[in-house]
C-alpha positions as CSV (number, residue, x, y, z in Angstrom):
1,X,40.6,8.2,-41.2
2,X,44.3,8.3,-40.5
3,X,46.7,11.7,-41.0
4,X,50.1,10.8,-42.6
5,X,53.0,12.6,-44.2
6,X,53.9,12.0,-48.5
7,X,57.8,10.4,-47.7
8,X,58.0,9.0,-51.3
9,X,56.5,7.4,-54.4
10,X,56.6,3.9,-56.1
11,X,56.4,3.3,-59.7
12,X,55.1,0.0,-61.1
13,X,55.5,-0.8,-64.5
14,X,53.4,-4.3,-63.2
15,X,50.8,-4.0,-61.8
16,X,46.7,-4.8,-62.2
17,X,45.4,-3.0,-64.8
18,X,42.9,-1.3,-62.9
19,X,45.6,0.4,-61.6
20,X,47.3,1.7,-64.6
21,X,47.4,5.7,-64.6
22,X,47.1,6.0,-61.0
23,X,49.6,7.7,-58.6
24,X,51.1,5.6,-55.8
25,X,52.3,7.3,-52.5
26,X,54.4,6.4,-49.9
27,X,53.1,7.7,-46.8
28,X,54.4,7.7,-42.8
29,X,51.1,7.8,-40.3
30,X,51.7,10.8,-37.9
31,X,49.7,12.0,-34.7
32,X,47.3,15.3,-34.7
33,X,50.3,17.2,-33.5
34,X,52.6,15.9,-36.5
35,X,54.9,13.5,-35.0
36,X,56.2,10.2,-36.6
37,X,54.1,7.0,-35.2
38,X,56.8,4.7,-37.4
39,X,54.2,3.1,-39.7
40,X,54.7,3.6,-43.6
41,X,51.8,2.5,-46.5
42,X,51.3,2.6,-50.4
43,X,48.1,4.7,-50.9
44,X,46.7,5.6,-54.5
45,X,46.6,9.2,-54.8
46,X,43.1,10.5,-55.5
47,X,43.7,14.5,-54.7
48,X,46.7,15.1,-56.6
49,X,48.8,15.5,-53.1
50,X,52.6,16.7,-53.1
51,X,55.6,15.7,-51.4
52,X,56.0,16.6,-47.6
53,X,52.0,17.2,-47.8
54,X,50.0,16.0,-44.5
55,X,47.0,13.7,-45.9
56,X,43.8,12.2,-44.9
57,X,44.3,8.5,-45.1
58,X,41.2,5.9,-45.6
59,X,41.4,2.3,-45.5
60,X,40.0,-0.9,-46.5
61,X,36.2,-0.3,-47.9
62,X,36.6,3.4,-47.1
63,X,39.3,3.3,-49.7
64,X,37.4,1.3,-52.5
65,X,34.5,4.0,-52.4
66,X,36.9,6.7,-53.1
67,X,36.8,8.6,-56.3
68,X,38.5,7.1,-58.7
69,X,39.3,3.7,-56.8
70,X,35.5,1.6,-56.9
71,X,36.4,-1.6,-58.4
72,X,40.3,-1.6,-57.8
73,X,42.3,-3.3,-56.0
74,X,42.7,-1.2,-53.3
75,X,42.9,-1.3,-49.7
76,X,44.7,2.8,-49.0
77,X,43.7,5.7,-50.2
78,X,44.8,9.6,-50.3
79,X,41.8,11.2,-49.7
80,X,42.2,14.7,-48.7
81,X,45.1,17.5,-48.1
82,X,45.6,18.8,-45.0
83,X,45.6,22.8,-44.6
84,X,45.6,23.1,-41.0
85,X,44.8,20.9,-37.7
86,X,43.8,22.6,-34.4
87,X,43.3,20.5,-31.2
88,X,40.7,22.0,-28.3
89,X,44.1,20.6,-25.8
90,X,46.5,23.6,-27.3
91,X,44.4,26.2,-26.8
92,X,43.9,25.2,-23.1
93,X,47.0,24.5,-22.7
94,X,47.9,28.3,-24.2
95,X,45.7,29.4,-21.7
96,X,46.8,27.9,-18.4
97,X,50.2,29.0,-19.5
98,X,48.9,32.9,-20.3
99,X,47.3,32.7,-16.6
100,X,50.9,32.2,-14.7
């Protein structure tokens, strides 16, 4: 699974049939702490996510077994919506600096 920002949204009016009625995404991969990492993807939207929403991100088979995507071309998916992240390294961190 990846995390990744919605940046944007492409509309098709050609495009596989299989795909017809699904939402394409833009999205920009970012790191746990939500920085940029510079690499932007197409996903089809399966969770109804909203602009400036952080996303779970699956890829290649992952993304075919998604609901709503088995038997479609596709190789990205939206997957989930992000409410929060919390890494074990912050809270150390918060603590070593509480300490001084």
């Amino acid at each position: 699974m990846l995390l990744a920002r919605v940046v944007g949204t492409v509309v098709a009016t050609r495009k596989d049939p299989r795909l017809e009625g699904k939402k394409l995404l833009v999205v920009k991969t970012i790191s746990p702490d939500g920085k940029d990492t510079g690499n932007y993807l197409v996903a089809v939207d399966t969770v109804d996510a909203g602009f400036r929403e952080t996303v779970l991100l699956v890829q290649g088979g992952s993304a075919r077994m998604a609901a709503e995507c088995k038997d479609r071309p596709v190789d990205t998916a939206i997957v989930g919506v992000v409410d929060s992240i919390h890494l074990d390294e912050q809270e150390e961190l918060a603590a070593a600096s509480a300490k001084r």
